[in-house]
C-alpha positions as CSV (number, residue, x, y, z in Angstrom):
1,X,104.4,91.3,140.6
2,X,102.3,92.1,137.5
3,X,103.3,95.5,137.6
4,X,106.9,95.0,137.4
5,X,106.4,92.6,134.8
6,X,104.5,94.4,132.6
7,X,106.9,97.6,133.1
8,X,109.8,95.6,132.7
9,X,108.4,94.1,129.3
10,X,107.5,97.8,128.8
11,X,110.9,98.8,128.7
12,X,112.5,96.1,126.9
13,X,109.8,96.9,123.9
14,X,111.0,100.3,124.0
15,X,114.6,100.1,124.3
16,X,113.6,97.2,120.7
17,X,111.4,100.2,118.9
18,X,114.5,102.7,120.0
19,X,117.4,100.4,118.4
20,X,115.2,99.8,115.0
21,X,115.4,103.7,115.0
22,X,118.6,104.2,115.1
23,X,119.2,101.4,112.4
24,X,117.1,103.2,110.4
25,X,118.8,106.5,110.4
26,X,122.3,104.6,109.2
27,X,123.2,105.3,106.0
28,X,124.1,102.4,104.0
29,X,126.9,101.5,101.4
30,X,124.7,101.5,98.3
31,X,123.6,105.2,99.8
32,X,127.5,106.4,99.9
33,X,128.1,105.4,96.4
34,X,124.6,106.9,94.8
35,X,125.4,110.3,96.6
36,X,129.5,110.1,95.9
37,X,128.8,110.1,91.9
38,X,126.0,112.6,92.2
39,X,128.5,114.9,93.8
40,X,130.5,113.6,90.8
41,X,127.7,114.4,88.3
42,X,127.7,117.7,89.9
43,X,130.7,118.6,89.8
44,X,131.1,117.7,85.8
45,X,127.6,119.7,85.1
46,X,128.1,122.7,86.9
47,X,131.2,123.2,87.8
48,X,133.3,122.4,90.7
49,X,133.0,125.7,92.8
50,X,129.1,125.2,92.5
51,X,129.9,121.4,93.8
52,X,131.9,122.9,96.6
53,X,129.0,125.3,97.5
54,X,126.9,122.7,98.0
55,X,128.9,119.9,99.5
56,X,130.4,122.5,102.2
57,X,126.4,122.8,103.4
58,X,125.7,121.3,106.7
59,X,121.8,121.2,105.8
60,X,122.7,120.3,102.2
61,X,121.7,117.3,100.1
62,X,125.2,115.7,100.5
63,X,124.4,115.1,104.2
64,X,122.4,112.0,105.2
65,X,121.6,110.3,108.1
66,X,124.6,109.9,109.4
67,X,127.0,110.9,107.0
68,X,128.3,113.5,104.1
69,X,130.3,113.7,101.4
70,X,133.4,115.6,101.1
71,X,135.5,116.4,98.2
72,X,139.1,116.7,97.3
73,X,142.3,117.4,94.9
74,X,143.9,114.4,93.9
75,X,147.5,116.8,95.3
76,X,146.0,115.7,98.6
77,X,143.8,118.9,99.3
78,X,140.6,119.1,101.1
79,X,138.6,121.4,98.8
80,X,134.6,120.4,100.6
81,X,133.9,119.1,104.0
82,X,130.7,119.8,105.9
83,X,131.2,118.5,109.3
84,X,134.9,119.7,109.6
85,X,135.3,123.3,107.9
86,X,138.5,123.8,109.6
87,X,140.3,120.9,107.2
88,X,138.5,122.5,103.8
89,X,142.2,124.2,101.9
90,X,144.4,121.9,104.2
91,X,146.5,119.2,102.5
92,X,145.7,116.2,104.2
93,X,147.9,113.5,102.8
94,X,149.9,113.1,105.9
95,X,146.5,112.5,108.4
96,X,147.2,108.7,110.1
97,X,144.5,106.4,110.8
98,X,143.2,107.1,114.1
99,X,144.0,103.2,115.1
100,X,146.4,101.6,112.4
101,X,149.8,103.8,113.4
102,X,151.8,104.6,110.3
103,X,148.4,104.2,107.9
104,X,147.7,107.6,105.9
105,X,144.2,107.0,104.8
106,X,143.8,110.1,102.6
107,X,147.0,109.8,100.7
108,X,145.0,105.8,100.2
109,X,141.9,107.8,98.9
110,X,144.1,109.7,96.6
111,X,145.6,106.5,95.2
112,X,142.2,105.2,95.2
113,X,141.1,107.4,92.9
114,X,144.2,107.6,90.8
115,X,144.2,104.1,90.3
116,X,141.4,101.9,89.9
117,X,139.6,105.4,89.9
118,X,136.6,104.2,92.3
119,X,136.9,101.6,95.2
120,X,136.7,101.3,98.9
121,X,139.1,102.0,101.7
122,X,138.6,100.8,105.5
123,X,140.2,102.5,108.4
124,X,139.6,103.6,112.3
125,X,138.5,106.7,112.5
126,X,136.7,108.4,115.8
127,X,132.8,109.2,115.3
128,X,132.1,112.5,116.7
129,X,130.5,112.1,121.0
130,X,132.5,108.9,121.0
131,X,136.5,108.7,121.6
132,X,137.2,105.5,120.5
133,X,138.1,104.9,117.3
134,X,135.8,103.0,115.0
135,X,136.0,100.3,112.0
136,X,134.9,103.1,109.0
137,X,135.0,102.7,105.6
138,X,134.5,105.0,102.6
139,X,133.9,104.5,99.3
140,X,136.2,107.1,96.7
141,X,134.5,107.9,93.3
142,X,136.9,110.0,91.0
143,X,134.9,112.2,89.3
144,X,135.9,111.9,85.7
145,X,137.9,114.1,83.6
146,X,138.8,116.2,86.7
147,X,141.2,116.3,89.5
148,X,138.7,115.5,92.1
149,X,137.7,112.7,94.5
150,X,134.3,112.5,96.1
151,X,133.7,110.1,99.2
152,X,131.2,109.5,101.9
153,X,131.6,106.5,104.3
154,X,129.7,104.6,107.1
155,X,131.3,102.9,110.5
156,X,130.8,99.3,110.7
């Protein structure tokens, strides 16, 4: 009986220690906005194709934990995207909400960004190994001066 206990208490402190890992890979709100207006910076210091460059790397410094930035026009265009190269030169004003029908989430980023100029926007979206659509939300820094939005989000 002592056996089972103990593998049993086993177990349950593993399965703990492997939860608090996971946690701890998450990247948080205050890391989305930090890395959004670094892209930002980047792109006013050196130039938006060098911005690009470096967004569009899957190893790059815009990809954390869990998440990325990508970058975009403010006509709708996805002009950097790390984990989905296929949508980089698409416009992507009229891509719905995966779980709100009729909600265009990146024609909201755009209007984000046009308006207040900064903010965040919350929407279902599917993480990638899991079909169901998620609670996401992404904060939308546009960088100043230019015709560009950077985000990075986290699911909640």
């Amino acid at each position: 009986m002592r056996g089972i206990t103990r593998a049993v208490l086993g177990i349950a402190v593993s399965l703990c220690l492997a939860g608090i890992a996971l946690a701890a890979e998450s990247a948080t709100k205050e890391e989305c906005v930090a890395k959004t207006k670094e892209a930002g910076k980047m792109v006013t210091d050196k130039g938006v194709e060098a911005a690009i460059a470096e967004v569009n790397k899957k190893d790059g410094k815009f990809v954390w934990k869990d998440t990325y930035v990508f970058l975009m026009d403010l006509d709708g265009k996805m002009i950097a995207h790390p984990m989905s190269p296929a949508l980089v030169g698409k416009n992507v004003l009229d891509m719905k909400d995966k779980g709100t029908p009729g909600k265009l989430l990146f024609k909201e980023f755009v209007e984000v960004a046009k308006g207040k100029g900064e903010g965040w926007v919350d929407y279902m979206w599917t993480n990638p190994g899991d079909p169901k659509p998620r609670k996401k939300v992404t904060y939308i820094y546009r960088v100043p001066g230019k015709n560009v939005l950077a985000g990075a989000g986290v699911y909640e």
